[in-house]
Structure formats: C-alpha cells, structure tokens
C-alpha positions in Angstrom: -1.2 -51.3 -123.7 -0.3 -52.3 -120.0 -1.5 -48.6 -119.2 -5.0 -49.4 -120.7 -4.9 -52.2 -118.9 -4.4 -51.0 -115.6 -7.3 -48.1 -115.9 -9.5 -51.0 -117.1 -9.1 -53.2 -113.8 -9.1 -49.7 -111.5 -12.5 -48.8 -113.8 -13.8 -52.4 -112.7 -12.8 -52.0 -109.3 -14.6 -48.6 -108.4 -18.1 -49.9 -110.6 -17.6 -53.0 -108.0 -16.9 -50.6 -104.8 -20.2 -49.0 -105.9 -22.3 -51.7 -106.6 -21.6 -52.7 -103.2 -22.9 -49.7 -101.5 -26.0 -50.8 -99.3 -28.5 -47.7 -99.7 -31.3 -49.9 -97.7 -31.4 -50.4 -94.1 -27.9 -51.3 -92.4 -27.9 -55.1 -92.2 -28.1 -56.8 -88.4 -25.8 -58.3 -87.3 -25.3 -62.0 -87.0 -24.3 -61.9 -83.1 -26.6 -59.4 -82.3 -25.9 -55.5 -81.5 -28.3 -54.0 -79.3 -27.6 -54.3 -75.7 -31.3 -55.4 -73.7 -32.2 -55.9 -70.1 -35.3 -57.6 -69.5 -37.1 -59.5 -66.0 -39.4 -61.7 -65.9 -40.9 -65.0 -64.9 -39.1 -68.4 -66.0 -42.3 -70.2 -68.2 -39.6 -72.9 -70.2 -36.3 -74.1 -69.7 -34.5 -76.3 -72.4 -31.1 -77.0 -71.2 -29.0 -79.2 -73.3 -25.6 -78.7 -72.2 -25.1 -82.2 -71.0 -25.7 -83.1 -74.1 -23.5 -80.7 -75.9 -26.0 -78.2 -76.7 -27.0 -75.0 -75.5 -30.3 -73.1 -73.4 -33.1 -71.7 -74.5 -35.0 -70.0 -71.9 -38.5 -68.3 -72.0 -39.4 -65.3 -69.8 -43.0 -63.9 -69.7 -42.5 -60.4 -69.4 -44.6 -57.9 -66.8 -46.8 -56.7 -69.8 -47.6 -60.6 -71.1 -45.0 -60.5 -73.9 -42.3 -63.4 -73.9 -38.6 -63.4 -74.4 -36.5 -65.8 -75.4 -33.1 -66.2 -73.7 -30.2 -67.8 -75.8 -26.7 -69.2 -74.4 -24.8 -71.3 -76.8 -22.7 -75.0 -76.2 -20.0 -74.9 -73.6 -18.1 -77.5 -75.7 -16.5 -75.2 -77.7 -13.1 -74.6 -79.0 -11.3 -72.2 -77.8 -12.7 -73.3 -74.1 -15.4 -71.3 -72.4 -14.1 -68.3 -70.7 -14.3 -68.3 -66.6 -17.7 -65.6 -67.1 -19.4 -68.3 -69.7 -18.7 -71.0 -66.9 -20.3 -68.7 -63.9 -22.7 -67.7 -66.5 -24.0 -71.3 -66.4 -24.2 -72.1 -63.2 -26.7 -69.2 -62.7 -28.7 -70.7 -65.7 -28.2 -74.3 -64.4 -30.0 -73.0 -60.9 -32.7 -71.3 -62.5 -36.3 -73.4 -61.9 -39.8 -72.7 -63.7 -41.2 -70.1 -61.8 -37.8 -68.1 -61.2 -38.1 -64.1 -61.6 -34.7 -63.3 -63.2 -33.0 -60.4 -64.6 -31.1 -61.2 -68.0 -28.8 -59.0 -70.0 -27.2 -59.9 -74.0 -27.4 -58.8 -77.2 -30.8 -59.0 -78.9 -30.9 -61.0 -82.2 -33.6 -62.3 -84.7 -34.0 -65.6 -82.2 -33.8 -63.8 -78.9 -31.3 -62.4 -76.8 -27.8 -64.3 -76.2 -26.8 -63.7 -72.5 -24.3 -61.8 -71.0 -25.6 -61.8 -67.6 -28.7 -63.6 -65.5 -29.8 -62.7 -62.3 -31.9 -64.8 -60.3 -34.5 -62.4 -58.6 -37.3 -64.4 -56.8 -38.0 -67.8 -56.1 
C-alpha cells in the first residue's frame, strides 16, 4: 500500500514539474536584465527623495525618442550602498537641459540606473 502510495505522489510530482514548463517566451525579469547605455537631453526631472521616494528622469534621445531613467528610495533597509549614495549626488546635480550619459538595466517602466554621467551643461 505505502509503495502505491509513494509512485502516486512521485506520478503527481513529475505531471506538476511538466505543467510547469514555460514553452512561450522566457518571462522578463522583474529588475530588469538587459544592460542599456543611452545619452541624451534632460526634458523632466521628478526627484522625490526628500520625501522618501525615488527619480524619474526623462531623456529625449538624438533620434526624438524618450527614455525614462528610474532610481529607487534611498530610505531603504539594508542602507544604500556607498555607489547608490554617489549615484545620487550625480542625479541630484543634474538640471533640465543637462546632456548625460546613463547606464542600468532596462525594464517595462524604463531603465533603473547603474551609472549617470553628466555630459554638457
């Protein structure tokens, strides 16, 4: 009986296993996964790190497309690392009209930053 058993629950497992099998496109991921670098001209800044938010920053590209720029709450737990912290104060100096250089991961709601480089005031 407890052998029946047994092969009933493996059975179940492997029909489980393979119902789980994604034949569609692979999923994105939720932090992003493809490594951009894009330049452009500063059109909006929304910082809201004073107030326990994050930035959202809009680049109009060379070829009239824009990008959206993402970087996330400094009051987090654990702490900010020393990069996140120099991170900002790039993004704090940035004004409209700013050519700058970013570098993140692109996902669906823009790119989170890894790196900014202002170019051109």
């Amino acid at each position: 009986m407890r052998v029946r058993l047994l092969d009933g629950v493996v059975a179940l497992c492997v029909l489980l296993l393979a119902a789980c099998e994604d034949s569609g496109p692979p999923m994105i991921d939720a932090q992003g996964s493809e490594q951009v670098t894009v330049s452009g001209e500063v059109i909006e800044k929304n910082d809201q790190v004073p107030v326990d938010g994050g930035v959202t920053m809009t680049l109009q590209l060379d070829d009239g497309s824009h990008e959206t720029l993402l970087f996330s709450s400094l009051f987090t737990a654990p702490p900010p690392s020393p990069e996140q912290l120099e991170l900002y104060q790039v993004i704090a100096q940035v004004e409209l009209g700013d050519r700058v250089r970013a570098e993140g991961k692109r996902r669906e709601d823009g790119i989170a930053l890894e790196a900014l480089t202002i170019v051109k005031r």
